[in-house]
N, C-alpha and C positions, 0 to 999 in steps of 0.2 A: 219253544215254550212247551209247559208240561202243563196237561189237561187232568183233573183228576176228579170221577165223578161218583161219591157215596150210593150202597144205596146197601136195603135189608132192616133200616131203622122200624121202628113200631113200637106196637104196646104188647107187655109181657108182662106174666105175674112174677111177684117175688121168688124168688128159689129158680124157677127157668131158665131158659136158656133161650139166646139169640146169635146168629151172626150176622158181620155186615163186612161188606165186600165193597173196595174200592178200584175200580178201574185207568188205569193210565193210557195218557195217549201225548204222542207231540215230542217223546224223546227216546230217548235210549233209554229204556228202564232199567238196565244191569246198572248203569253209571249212580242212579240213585239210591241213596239211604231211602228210608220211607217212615211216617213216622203214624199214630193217634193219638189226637188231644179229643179232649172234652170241654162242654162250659155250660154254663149255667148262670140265668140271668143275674147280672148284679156281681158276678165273681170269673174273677179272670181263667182265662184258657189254662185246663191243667195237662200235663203230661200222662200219657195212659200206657204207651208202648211201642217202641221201635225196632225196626228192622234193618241189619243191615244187609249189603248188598249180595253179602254168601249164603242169608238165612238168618246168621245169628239173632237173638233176643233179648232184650231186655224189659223191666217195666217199673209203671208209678206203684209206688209202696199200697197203694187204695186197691187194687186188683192183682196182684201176687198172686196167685196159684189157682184163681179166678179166668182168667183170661188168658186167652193165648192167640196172639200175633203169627203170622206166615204169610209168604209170598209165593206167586206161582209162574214162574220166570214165561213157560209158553204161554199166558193168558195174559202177560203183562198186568196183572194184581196181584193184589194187599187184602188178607183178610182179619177180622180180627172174632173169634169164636168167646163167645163171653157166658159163662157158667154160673150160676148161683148169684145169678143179680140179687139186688137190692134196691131198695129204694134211693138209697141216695146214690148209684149208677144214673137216674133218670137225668141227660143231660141232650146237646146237639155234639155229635161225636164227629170231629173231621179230620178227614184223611191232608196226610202233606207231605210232602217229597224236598231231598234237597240231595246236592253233590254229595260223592263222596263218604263220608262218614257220617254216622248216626249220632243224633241227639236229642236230649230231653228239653232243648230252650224253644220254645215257641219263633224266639229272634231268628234262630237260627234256620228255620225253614224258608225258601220261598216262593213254595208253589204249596197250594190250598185250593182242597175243595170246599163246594158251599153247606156241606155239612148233611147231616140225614138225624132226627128223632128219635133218640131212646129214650121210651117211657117207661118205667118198672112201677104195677100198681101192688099196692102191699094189703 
C-alpha cells in the first residue's frame, strides 16, 4: 500500500507563488506514475498535472506554463511549483499515485492523499 502525505498548502496573494510537496511511502516509487488534481466545493476533482515515472510532464489546460510538476527519485517525492496564481487556483490540491503509466482520469488513480489548502487571495 502507497502512503501519500500533502503538505506546503496556504494562503498566497494573487500573482505569487507557492509549492507543495507530496511525500510517498509503502511502495516502490519508481513503479508509480504520480499525478495532481484539485477541487473545489460543489465541483468535481480536476486534473492539474502528471508525472511519469522517468520525469516526464504533462498538464490541465487551467495551469499551462503556470505550474510545474517534478519528482525527486532519492526523496521518494512529488512536487508541484505553482507560479502566478490566481484566484480561481484557490482549491484542496491532492497528491495521487498509480501503476505504471500516467493519467489525467481521476478513475484511474488509486492511491490519494488527504489533500493540503491552496488559498489565492486577490
Amino acid at each position: 500500500q502507497v502512503q501519500l502525505v500533502e503538505s506546503g498548502g496556504g494562503l498566497v496573494q494573487a500573482g505569487g507563488s507557492s509549492r507543495l510537496s507530496c511525500a510517498a511511502s509503502g511502495g516502490t516509487f519508481r513503479l508509480y506514475a504520480m499525478g495532481w488534481f484539485r477541487q473545489v466545493p460543489g465541483k468535481e476533482r480536476e486534473f492539474v498535472a502528471a508525472i511519469s515515472r522517468d520525469g516526464g510532464t504533462y498538464y490541465g489546460d487551467s495551469v499551462k506554463g503556470r505550474f510545474t510538476a517534478s519528482r525527486e527519485k532519492a526523496k521518494t517525492s512529488v512536487y508541484l511549483q505553482m507560479d502566478s496564481l490566481e484566484s480561481e487556483d484557490t482549491a484542496v490540491y491532492y497528491c495521487a499515485a498509480r501503476m505504471r503509466d500516467t493519467s489525467a482520469s481521476v478513475n484511474d488513480y488509486a492511491y490519494w492523499g488527504r489533500g493540503t489548502q491552496v488559498t489565492v487571495s486577490s
